[in-house]
Residue frames as a rotation matrix with the C-alpha (Angstrom) as fourth column:
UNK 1
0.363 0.739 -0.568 9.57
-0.895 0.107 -0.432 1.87
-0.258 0.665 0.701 5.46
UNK 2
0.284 0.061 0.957 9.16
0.192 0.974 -0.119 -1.83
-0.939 0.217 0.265 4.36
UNK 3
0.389 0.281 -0.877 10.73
-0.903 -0.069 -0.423 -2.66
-0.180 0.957 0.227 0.97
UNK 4
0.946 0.312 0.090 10.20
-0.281 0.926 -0.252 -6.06
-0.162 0.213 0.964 -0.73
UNK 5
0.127 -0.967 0.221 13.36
0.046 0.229 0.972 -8.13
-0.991 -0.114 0.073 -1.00
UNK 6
0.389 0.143 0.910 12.71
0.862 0.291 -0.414 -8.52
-0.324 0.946 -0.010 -4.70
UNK 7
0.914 -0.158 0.373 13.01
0.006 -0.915 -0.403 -4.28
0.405 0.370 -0.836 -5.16
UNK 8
0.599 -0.763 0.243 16.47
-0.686 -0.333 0.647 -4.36
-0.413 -0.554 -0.723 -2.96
UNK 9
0.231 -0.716 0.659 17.91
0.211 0.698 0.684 -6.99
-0.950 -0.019 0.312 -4.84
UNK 10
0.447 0.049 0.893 17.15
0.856 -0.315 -0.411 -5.38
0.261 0.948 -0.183 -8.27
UNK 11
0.971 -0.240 -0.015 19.01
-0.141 -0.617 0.774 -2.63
-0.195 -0.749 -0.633 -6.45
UNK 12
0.346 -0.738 0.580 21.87
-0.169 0.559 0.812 -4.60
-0.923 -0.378 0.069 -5.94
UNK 13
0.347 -0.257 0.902 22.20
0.856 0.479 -0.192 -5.60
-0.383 0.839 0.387 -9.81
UNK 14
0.991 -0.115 0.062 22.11
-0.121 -0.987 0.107 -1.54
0.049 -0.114 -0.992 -9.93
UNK 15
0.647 -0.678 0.348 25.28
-0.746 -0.469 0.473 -1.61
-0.158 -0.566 -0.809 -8.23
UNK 16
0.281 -0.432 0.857 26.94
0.346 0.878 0.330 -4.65
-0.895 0.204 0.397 -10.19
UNK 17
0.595 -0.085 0.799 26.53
0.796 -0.075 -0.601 -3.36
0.111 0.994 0.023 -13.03
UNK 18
0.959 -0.281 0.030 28.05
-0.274 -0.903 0.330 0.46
-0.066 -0.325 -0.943 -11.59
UNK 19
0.534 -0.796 0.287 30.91
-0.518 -0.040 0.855 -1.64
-0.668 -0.605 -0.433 -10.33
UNK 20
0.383 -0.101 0.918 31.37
0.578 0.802 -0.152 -3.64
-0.721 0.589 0.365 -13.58
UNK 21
0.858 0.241 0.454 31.71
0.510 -0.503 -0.697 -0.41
0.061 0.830 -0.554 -15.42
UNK 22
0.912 -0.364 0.190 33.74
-0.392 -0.633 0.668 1.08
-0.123 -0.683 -0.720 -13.50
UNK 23
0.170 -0.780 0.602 36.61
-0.285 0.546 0.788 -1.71
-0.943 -0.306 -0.129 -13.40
UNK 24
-0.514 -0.091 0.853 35.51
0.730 0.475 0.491 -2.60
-0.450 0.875 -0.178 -17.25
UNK 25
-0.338 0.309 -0.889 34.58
-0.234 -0.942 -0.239 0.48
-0.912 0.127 0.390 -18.72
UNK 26
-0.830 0.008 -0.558 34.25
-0.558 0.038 0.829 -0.78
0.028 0.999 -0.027 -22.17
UNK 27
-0.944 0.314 0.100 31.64
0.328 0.925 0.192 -3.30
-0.032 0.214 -0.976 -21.34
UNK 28
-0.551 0.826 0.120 28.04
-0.562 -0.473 0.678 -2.93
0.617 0.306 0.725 -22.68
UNK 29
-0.785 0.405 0.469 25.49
-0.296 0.419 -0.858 -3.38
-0.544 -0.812 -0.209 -20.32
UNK 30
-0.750 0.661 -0.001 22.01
0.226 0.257 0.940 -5.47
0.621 0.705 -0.342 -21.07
UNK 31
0.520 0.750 0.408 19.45
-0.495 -0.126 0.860 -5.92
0.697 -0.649 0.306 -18.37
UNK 32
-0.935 -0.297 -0.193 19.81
0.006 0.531 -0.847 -7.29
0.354 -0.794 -0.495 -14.26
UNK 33
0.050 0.915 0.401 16.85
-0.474 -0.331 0.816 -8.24
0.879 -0.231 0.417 -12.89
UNK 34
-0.172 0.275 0.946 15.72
-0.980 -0.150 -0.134 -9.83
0.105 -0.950 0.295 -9.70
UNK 35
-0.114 0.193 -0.974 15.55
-0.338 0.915 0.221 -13.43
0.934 0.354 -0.039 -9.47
UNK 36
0.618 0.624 -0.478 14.40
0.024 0.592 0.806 -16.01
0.786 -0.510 0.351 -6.68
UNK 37
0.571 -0.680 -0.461 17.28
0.777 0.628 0.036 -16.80
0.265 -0.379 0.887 -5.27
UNK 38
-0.359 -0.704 -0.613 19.46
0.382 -0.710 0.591 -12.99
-0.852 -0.022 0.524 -5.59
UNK 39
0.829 0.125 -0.545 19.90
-0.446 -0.440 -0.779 -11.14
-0.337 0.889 -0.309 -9.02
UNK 40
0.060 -0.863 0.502 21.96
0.736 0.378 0.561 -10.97
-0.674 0.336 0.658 -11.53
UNK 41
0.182 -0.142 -0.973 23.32
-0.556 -0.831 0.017 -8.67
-0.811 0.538 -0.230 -14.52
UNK 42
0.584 -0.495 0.643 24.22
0.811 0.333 -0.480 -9.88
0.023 0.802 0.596 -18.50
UNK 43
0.383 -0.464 -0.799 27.27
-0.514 -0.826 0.233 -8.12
-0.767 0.321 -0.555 -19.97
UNK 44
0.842 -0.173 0.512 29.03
0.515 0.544 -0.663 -8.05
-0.164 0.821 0.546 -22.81
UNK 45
0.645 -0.711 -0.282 32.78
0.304 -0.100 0.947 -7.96
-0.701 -0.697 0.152 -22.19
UNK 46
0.710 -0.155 -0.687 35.39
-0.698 -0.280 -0.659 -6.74
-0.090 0.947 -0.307 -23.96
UNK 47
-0.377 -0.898 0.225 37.68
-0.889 0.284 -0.358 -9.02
0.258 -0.335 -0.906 -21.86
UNK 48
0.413 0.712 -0.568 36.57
-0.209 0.681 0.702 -12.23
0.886 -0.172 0.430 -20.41
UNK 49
-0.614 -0.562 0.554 36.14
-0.715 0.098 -0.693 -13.05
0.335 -0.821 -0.462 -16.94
UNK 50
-0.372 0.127 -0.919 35.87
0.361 0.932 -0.017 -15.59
0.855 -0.338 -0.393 -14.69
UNK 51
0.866 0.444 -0.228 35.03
0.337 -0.184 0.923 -16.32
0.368 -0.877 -0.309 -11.04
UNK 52
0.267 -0.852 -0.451 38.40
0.939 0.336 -0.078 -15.22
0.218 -0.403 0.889 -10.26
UNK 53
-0.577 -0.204 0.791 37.65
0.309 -0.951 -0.019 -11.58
0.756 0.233 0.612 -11.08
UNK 54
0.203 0.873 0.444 34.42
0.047 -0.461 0.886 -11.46
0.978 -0.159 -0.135 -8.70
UNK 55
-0.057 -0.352 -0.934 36.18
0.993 0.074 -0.088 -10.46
0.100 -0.933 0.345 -5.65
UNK 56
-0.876 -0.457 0.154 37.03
0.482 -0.841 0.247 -7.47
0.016 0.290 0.957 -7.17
UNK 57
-0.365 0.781 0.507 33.76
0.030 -0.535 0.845 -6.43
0.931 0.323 0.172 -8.62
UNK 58
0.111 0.690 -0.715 32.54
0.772 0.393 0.499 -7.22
0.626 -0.608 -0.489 -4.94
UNK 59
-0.279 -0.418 -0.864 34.93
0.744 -0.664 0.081 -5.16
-0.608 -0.620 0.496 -3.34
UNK 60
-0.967 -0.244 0.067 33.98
0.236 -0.773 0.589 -2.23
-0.092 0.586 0.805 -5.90
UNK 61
-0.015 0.998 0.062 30.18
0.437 -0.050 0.898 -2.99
0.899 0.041 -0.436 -5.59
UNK 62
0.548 0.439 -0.713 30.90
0.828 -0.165 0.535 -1.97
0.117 -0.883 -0.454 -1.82
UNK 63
-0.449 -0.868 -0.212 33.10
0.701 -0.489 0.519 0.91
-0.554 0.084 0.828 -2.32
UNK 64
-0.833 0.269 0.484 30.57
0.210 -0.656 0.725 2.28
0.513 0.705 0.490 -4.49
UNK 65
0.045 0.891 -0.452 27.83
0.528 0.363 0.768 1.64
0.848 -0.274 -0.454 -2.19
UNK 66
-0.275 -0.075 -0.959 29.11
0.712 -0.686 -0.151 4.03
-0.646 -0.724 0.242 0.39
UNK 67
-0.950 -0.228 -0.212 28.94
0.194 -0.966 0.169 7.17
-0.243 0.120 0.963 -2.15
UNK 68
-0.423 0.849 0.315 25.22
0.336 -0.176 0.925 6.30
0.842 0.497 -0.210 -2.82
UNK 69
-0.870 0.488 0.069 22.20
-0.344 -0.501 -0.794 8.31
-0.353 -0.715 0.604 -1.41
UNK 70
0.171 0.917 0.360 19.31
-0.045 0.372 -0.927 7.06
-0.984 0.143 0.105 -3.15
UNK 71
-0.895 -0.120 0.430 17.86
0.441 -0.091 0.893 6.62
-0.068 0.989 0.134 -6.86
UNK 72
0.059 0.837 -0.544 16.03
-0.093 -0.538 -0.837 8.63
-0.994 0.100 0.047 -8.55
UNK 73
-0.351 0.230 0.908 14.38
0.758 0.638 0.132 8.55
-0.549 0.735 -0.398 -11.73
UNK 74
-0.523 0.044 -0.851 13.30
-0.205 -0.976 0.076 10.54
-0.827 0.215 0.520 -14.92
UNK 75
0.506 0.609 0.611 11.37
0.463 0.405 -0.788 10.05
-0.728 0.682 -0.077 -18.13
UNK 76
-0.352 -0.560 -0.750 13.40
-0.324 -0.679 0.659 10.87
-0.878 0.474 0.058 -21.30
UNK 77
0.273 0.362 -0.891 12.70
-0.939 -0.103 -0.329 11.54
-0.211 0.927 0.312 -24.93
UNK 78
0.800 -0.160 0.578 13.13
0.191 0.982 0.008 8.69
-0.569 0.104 0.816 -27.34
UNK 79
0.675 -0.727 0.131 15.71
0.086 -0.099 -0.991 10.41
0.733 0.680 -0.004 -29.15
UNK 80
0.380 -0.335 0.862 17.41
-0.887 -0.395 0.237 11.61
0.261 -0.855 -0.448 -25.97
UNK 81
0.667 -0.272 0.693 17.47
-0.265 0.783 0.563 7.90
-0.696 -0.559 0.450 -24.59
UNK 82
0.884 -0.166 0.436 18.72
0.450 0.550 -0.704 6.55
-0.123 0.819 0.561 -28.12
UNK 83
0.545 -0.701 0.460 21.71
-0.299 -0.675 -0.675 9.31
0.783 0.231 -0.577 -28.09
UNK 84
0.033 -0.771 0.636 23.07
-0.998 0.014 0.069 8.38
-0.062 -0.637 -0.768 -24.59
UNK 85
0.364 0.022 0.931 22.65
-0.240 0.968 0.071 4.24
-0.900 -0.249 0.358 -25.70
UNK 86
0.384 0.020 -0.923 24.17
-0.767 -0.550 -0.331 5.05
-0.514 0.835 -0.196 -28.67
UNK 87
-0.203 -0.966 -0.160 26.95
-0.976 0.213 -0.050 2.62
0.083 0.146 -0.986 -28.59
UNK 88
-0.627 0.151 0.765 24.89
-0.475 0.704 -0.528 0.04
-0.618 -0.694 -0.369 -26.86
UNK 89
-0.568 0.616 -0.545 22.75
-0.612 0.127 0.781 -2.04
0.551 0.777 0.305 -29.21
UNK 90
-0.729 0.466 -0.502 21.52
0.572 0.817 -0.072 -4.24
0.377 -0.340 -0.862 -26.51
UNK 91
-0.724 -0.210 -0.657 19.91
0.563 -0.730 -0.387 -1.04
-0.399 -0.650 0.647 -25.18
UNK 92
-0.760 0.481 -0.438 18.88
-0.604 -0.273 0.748 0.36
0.240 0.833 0.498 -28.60
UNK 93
-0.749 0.501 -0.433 16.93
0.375 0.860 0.347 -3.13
0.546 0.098 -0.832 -28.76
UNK 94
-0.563 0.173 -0.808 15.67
0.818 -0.024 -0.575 -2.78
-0.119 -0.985 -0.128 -25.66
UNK 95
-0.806 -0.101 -0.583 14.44
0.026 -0.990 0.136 0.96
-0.592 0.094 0.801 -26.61
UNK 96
-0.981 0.086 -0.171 12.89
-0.122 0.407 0.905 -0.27
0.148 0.909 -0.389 -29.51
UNK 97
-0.618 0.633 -0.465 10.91
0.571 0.769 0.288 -2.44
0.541 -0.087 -0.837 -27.71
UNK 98
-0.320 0.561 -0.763 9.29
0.756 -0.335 -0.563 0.38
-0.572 -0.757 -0.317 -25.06
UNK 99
-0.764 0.448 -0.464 8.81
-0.544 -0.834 0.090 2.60
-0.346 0.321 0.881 -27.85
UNK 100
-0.797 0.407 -0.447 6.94
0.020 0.757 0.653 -0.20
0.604 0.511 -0.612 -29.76
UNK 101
-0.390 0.824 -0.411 4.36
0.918 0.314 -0.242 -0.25
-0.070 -0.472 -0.879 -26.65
UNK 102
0.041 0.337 0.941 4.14
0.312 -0.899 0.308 3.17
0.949 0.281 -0.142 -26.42
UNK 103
0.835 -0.062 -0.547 5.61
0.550 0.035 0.834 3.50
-0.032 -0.997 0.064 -22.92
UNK 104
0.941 -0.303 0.152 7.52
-0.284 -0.949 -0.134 5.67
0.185 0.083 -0.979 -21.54
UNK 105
0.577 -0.652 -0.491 11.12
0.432 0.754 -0.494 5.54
0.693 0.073 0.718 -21.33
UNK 106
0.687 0.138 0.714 12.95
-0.168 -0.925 0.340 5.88
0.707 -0.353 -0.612 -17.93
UNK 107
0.173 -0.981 -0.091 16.24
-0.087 0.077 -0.993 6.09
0.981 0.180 -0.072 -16.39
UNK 108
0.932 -0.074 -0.354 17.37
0.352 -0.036 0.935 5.32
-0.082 -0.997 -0.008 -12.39
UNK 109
0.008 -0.822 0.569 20.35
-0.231 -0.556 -0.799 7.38
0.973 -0.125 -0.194 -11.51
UNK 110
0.979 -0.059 -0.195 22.21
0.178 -0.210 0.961 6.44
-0.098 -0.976 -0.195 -8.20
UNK 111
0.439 -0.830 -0.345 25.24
0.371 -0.182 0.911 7.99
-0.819 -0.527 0.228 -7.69
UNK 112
-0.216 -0.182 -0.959 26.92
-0.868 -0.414 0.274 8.40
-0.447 0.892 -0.069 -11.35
UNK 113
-0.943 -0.225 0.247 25.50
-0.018 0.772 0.636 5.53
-0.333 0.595 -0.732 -12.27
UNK 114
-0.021 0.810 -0.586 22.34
-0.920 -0.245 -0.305 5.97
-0.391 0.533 0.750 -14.77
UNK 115
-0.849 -0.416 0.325 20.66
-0.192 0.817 0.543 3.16
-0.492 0.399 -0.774 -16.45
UNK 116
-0.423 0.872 -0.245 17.64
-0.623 -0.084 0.777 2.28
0.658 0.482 0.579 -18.74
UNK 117
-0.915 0.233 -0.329 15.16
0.393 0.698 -0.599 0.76
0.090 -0.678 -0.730 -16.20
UNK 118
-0.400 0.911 0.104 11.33
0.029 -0.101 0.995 0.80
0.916 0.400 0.014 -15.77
UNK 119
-0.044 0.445 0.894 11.71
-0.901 -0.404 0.157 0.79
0.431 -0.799 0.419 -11.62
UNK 120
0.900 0.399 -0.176 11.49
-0.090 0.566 0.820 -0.59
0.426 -0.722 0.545 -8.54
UNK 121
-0.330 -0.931 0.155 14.82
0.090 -0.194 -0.977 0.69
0.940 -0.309 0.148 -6.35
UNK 122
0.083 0.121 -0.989 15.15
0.833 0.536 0.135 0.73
0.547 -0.835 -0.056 -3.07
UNK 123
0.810 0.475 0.344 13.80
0.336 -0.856 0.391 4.28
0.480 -0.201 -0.854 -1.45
UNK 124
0.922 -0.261 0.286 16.15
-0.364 -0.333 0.870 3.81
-0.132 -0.906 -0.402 1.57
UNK 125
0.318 -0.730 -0.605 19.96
-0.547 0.380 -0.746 2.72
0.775 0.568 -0.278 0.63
UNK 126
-0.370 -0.545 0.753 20.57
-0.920 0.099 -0.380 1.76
0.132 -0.833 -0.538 3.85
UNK 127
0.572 0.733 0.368 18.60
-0.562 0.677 -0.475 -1.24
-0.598 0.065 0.799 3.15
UNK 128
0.731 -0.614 -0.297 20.98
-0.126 0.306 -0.944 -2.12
0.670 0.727 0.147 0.40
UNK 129
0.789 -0.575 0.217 24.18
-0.509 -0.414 0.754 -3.44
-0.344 -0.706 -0.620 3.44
UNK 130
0.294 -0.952 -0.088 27.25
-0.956 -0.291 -0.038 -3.97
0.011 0.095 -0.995 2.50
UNK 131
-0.906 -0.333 0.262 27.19
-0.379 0.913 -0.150 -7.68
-0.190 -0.235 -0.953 3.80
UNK 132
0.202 0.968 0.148 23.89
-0.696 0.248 -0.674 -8.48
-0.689 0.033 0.724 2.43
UNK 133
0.839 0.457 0.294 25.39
-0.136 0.701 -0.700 -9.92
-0.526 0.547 0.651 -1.02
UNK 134
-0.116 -0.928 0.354 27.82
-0.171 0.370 0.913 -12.17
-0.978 0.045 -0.202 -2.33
UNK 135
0.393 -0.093 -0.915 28.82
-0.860 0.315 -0.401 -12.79
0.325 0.945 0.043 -6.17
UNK 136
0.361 -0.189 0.913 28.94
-0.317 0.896 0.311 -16.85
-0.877 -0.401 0.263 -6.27
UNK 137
0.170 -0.146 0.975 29.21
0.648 0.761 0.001 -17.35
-0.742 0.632 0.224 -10.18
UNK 138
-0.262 0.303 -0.916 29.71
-0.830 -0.556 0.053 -16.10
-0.493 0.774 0.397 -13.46
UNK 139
-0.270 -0.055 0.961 28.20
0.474 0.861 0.183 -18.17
-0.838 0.505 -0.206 -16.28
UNK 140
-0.836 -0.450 -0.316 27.01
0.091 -0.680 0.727 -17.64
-0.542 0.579 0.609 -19.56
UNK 141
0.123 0.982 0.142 23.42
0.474 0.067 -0.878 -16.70
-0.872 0.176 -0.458 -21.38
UNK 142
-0.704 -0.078 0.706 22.59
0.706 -0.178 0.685 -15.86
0.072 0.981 0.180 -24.78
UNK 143
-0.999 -0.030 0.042 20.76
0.034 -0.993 0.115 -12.69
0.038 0.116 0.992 -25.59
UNK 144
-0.371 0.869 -0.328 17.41
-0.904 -0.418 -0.085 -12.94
-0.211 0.265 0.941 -24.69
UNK 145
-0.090 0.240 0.967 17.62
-0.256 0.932 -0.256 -16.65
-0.963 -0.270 -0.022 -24.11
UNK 146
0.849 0.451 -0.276 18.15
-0.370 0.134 -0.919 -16.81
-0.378 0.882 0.281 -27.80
UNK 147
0.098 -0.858 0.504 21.24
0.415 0.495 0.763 -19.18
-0.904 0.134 0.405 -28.97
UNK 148
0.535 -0.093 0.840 21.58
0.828 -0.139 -0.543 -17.19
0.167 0.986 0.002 -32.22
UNK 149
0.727 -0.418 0.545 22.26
-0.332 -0.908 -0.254 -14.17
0.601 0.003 -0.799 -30.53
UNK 150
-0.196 -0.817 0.543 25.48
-0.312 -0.473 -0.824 -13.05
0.929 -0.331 -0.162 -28.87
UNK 151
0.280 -0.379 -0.882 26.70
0.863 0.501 0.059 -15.57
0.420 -0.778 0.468 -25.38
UNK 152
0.494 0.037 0.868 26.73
-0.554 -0.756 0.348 -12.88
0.669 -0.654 -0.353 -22.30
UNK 153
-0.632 -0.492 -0.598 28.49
0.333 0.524 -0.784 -13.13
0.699 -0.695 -0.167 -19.36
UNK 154
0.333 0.943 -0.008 26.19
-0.023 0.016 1.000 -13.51
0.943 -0.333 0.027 -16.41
C-alpha cells in the first residue's frame, strides 16, 4: 500500500517525540506535525538543548523504531484524556479545544508511546526506514505562534 509522504513524516514526529521522552522524561510534549520540507515536534524542556544533543535523540528515534509494529488508535472520554494529560497544560489546551468542537478525542499508540492526535500514521512501519530522516536543527517557537506564550524548543 501507497502512503502519502506527508502521513509518514507525521509518523516520524511520532517517534521524536517517543525518543525525546525517553532521554528527557520530564519534558512536556505539544504538537509535531508534518511540514513541507520534513516535520517537526515543540517541547517544553526541563533542560535546554541544543544541536549538539540531536545525535542522540536520532540514535534513540532509531532504536525505538525497531520495537515498533504499527499504530493504532482509540477514542477516549474527555475526562479519561484530561486524567492521563494531567500534568501537561499544553495538552489540556489542546483538549479544550476538541471538546469545544464537539469532536472526538483520540490517541495513536505505537509501541509505548501514546499521544493526543487526530490521525494520519503510517499503516505499514516499514515505510517509516531508519535512514529516511535526519534532525538538522533545533530552534525556538512560541506557543501557538503566540510571543506571549511560553518559547518551545523546536
Amino acid at each position: 500500500m501507497s502512503e502519502s509522504l506527508p502521513v509518514i513524516r507525521h509518523s516520524f514526529a511520532h517517534l521524536l517525540a517517543a525518543a525525546v521522552l525517553r532521554l528527557y522524561p520530564d519534558t512536556k510534549l505539544t504538537i509535531g506535525p508534518a511540514i513541507d520540507d520534513g516535520f517537526y515536534y515543540d517541547f517544553d524542556f526541563t533542560t535546554p538543548i541544543g544541536d549538539e544533543h540531536l545525535k542522540a535523540i536520532e540514535k534513540e528515534m532509531r532504536i525505538i523504531l525497531k520495537t515498533w509494529k504499527d499504530f493504532s488508535g482509540r477514542e477516549v472520554s474527555e475526562s479519561e484524556a484530561r486524567a492521563l494529560f494531567a500534568r501537561n497544560p499544553y495538552k489540556l489546551e489542546l483538549i479544550d479545544e476538541i471538546v469545544g468542537k464537539g469532536e472526538a478525542i483520540t490517541l495513536y499508540r505505537s509501541g509505548d508511546f501514546e499521544d493526543l492526535c487526530r490521525g494520519g500514521h503510517a499503516e505499514d512501519i516499514a515505510l517509516m526506514r531508519p535512514d529516511a530522516f535526519k534532525l538538522t536543527r533545533v530552534a525556538g517557537a512560541y506557543w501557538r505562534g503566540d510571543e506571549t506564550k511560553k518559547m518551545l524548543t523546536r
